[in-house]
C-alpha positions as CSV (number, residue, x, y, z in Angstrom):
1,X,-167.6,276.0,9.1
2,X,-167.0,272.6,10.8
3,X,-164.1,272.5,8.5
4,X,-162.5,275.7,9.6
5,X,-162.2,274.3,13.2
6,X,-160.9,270.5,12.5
7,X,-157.6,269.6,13.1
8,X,-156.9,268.5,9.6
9,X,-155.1,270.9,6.9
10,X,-157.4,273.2,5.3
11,X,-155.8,273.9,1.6
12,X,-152.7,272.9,2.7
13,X,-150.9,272.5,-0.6
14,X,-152.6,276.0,-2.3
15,X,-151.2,277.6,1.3
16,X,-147.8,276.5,1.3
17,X,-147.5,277.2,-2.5
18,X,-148.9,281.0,-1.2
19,X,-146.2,282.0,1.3
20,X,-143.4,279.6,-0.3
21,X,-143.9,282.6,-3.2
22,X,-144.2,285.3,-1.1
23,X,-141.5,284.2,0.9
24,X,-139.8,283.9,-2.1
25,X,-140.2,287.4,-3.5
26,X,-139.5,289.3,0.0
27,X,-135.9,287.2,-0.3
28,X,-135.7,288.9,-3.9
29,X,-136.6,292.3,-2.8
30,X,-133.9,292.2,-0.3
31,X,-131.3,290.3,-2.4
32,X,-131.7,292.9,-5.1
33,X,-129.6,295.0,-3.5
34,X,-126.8,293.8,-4.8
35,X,-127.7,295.8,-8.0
36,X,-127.5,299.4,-6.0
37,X,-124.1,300.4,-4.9
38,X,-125.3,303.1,-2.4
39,X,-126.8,300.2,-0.8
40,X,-123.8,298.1,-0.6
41,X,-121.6,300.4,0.3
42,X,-123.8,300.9,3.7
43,X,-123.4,297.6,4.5
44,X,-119.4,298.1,3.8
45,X,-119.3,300.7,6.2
46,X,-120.6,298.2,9.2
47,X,-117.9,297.1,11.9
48,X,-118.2,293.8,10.5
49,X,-117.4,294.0,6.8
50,X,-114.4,296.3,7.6
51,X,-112.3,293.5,7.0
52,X,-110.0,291.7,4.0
53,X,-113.6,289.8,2.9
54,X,-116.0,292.0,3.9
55,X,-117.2,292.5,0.3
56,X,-117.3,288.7,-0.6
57,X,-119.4,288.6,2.3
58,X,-121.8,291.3,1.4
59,X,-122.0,290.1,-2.7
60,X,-122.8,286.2,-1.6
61,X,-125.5,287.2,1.3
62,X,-127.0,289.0,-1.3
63,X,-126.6,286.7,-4.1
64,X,-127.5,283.5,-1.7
65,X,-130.9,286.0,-1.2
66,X,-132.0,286.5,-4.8
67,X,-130.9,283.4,-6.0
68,X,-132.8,281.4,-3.2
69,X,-135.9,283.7,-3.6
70,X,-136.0,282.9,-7.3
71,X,-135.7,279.2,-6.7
72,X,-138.7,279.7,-3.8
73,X,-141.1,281.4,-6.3
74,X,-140.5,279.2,-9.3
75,X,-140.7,275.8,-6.7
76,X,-136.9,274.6,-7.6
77,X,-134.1,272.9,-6.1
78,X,-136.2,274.2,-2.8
79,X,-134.3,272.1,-0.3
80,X,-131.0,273.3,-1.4
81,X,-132.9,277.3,-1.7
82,X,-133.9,276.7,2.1
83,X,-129.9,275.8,2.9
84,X,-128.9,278.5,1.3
85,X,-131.2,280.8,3.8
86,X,-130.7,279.1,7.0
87,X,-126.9,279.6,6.8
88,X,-127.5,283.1,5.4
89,X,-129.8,284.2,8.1
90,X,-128.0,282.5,10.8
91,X,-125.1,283.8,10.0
92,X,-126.8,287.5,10.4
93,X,-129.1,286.5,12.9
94,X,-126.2,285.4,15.0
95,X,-123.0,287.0,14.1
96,X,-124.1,290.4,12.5
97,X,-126.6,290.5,15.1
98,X,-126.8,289.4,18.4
99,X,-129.0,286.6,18.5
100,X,-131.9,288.0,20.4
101,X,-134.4,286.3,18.3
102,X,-137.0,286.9,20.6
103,X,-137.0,290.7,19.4
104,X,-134.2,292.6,17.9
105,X,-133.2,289.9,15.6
106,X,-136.5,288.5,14.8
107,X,-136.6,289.2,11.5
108,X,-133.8,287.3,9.9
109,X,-134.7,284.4,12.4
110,X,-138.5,283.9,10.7
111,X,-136.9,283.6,7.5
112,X,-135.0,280.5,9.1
113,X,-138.1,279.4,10.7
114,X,-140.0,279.6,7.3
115,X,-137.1,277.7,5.3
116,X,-137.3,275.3,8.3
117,X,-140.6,274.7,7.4
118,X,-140.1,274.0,3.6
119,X,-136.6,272.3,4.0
120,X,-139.1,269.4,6.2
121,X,-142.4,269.6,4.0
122,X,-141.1,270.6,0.3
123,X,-142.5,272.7,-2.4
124,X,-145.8,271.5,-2.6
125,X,-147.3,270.2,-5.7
126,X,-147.7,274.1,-7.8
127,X,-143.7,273.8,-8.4
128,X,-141.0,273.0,-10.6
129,X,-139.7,270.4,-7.9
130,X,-143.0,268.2,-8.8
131,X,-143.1,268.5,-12.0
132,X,-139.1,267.4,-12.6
133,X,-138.4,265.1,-9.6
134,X,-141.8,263.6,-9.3
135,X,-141.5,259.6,-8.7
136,X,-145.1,258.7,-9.3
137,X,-145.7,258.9,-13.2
């Protein structure tokens, strides 16, 4: 129990590996959209796509989504993954949206806050990243 309340991490590298995957498969849930049309053709339909590239923008959110949540879960090329969602939820968190990140654009803003967190701190050591780019051998 003394543990529990210290100020030092508790399972930090087991913890970050647990929401860097689940982080990871939430981004693939929502970048497999790009697979149903229906879906796609919604977002066509929004003031903001109506334009020349409208539909480039729409394919390479959602592409930049499931690309960057399979690089989360499998622990690769996780700082360029977390660049790839900052600029993607930015750009909806701020220009789709209308930057209230306090409430109504919340949402999309924590998924910049939580690449934030693994852009400064890594993978952790259950990933890919460690096992290919690890100096120490």
């Amino acid at each position: 129990m003394k543990n529990f309340f210290s100020p030092y991490p508790l399972w930090q590298t087991a913890g970050l590996s647990l929401v860097r995957c689940v982080v990871g498969v939430f981004l693939i849930y929502h970048g497999c959209e790009i697979f149903s049309e229906s879906t796609i053709h919604k977002y066509l339909q929004w003031d903001q796509f109506k334009n020349s590239n409208g539909k480039f923008l729409v394919y390479s959110g959602k592409s930049a989504e499931l690309i960057s949540g399979i690089l989360f879960v499998l622990g690769l090329f996780t700082r360029i993954a977390c660049l790839l969602i900052i600029g993607v939820m930015c750009y909806i968190t701020f220009f789709l949206g209308k930057g209230i990140i306090w409430y109504d654009d919340q949402h999309p803003f924590l998924f910049v806050l939580l690449a934030l967190v693994f852009f400064f701190t890594g993978p952790g050591n259950f990933s890919l990243d460690k096992l290919i780019f690890n100096d120490k051998k």
